[in-house]
C-alpha positions as CSV (number, residue, x, y, z in Angstrom):
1,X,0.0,0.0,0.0
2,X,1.2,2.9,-1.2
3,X,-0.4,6.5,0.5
4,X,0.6,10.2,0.3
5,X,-0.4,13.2,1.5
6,X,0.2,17.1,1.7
7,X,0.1,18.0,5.3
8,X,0.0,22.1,6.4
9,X,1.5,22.7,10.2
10,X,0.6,25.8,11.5
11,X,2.6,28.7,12.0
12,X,5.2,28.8,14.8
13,X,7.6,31.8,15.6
14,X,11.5,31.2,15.1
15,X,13.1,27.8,17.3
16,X,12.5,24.2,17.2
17,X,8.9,23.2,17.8
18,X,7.7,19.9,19.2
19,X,5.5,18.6,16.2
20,X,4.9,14.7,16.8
21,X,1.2,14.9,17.5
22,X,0.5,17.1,14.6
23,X,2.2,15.1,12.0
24,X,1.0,11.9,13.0
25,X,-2.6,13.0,13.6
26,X,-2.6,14.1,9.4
27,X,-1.8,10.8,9.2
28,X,-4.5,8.2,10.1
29,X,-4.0,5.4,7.4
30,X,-1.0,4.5,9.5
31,X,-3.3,2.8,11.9
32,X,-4.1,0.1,9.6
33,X,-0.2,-0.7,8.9
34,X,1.8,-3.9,10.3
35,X,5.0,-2.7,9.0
36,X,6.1,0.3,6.7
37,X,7.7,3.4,6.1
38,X,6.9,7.2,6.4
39,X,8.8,10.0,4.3
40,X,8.4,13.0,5.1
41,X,10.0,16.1,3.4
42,X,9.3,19.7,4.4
43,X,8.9,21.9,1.0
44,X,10.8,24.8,2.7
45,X,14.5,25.8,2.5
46,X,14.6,28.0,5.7
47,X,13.2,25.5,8.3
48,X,14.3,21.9,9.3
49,X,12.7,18.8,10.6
50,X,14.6,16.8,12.9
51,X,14.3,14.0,15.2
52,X,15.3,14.4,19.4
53,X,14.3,14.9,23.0
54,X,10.5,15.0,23.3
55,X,10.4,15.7,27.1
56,X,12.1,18.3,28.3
57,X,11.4,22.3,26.8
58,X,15.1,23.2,27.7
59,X,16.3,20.3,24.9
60,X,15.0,22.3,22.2
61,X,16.1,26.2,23.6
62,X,19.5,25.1,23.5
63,X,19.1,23.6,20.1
64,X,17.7,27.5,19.4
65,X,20.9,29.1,21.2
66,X,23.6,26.5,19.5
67,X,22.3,27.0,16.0
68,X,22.1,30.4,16.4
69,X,25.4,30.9,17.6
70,X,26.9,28.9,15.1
71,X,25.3,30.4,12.1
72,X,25.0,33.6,13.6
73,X,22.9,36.4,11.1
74,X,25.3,38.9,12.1
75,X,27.9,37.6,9.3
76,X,29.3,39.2,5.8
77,X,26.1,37.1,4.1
78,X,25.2,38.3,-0.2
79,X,21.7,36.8,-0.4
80,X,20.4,39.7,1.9
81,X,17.1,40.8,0.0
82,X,14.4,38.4,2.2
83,X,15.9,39.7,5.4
84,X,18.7,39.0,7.9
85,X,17.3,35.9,9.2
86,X,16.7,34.2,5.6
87,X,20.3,33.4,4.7
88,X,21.4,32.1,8.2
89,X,17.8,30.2,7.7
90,X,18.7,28.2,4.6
91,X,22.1,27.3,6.2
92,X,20.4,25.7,9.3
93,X,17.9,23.7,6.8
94,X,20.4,22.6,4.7
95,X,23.2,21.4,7.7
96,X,19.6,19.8,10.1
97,X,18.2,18.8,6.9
98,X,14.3,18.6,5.3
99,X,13.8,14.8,5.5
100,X,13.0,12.6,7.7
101,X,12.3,8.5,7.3
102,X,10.6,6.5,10.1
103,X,10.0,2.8,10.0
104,X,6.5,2.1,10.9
105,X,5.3,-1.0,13.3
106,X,1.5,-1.7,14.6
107,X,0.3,1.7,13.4
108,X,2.9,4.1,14.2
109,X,6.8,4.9,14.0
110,X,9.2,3.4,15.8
111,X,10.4,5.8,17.9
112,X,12.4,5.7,21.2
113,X,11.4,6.4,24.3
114,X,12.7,10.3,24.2
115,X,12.3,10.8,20.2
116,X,9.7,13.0,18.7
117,X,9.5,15.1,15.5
118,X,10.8,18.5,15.5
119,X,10.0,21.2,13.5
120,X,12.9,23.8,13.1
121,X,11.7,27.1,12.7
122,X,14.6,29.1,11.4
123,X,12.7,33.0,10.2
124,X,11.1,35.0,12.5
125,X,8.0,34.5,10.7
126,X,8.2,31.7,8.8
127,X,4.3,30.9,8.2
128,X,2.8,27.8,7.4
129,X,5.0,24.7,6.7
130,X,3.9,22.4,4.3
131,X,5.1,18.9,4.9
132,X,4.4,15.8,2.0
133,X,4.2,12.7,4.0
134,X,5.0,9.6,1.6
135,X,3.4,6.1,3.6
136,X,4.3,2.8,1.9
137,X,3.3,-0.1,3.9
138,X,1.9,-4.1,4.5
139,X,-1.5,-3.8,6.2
């Protein structure tokens, strides 16, 4: 079985954003899967998706704090015209990435215990993310 899907998260201001429940609850043909795959891609090149901690808040602030002091907006950038938080922005999407691949068991991903889906909101005002969800799957 082969399933996909155009899934639209709502906005969320600049840092990395908890997004588990969202994604999975666009998704309810998982529930009928033994065993699978889902891809998911983000159509954006200035925010990320990632995988880590789902418990504690303070996980994903220092995610916020290390990527921006690593790719700091303050820097001798050229693609300046969509603001000084775009070009830092497409740096931390391309170096955290815009994919993700989980494998699937009894309905849902197999996850560990402390995983969840992050969202990586890299502009100030990002918007909408759209997310295409690709489920392939043995029912």
């Amino acid at each position: 079985m082969w399933r996909q899907r155009d899934i639209t998260l709502r906005p969320r201001p600049r840092g990395f954003h908890l997004v588990t429940d969202e994604v999975l609850g666009a998704l309810p043909e998982l529930d009928g899967l033994r065993v699978g795959l889902v891809h998911l891609l983000l159509q954006h090149t200035s925010a990320s998706l990632t995988l880590n901690e789902n418990a504690s808040p303070d996980v994903r602030r220092d995610m916020e704090t290390w990527a921006n002091t690593v790719i700091p907006e303050q820097f001798a950038w050229t693609h300046t015209l969509e603001g000084g938080d775009d070009m830092p922005a497409h740096v931390k999407s391309s170096l955290m990435g815009a994919t993700l691949t989980l494998p699937l068991r009894d309905g849902a991903p197999v996850l560990g215990t402390w995983q969840g889906i992050y969202l990586c909101e890299h502009r100030n005002h990002g918007g909408a993310r759209r997310l295409t969800a690709t489920v392939w799957g043995e029912e």
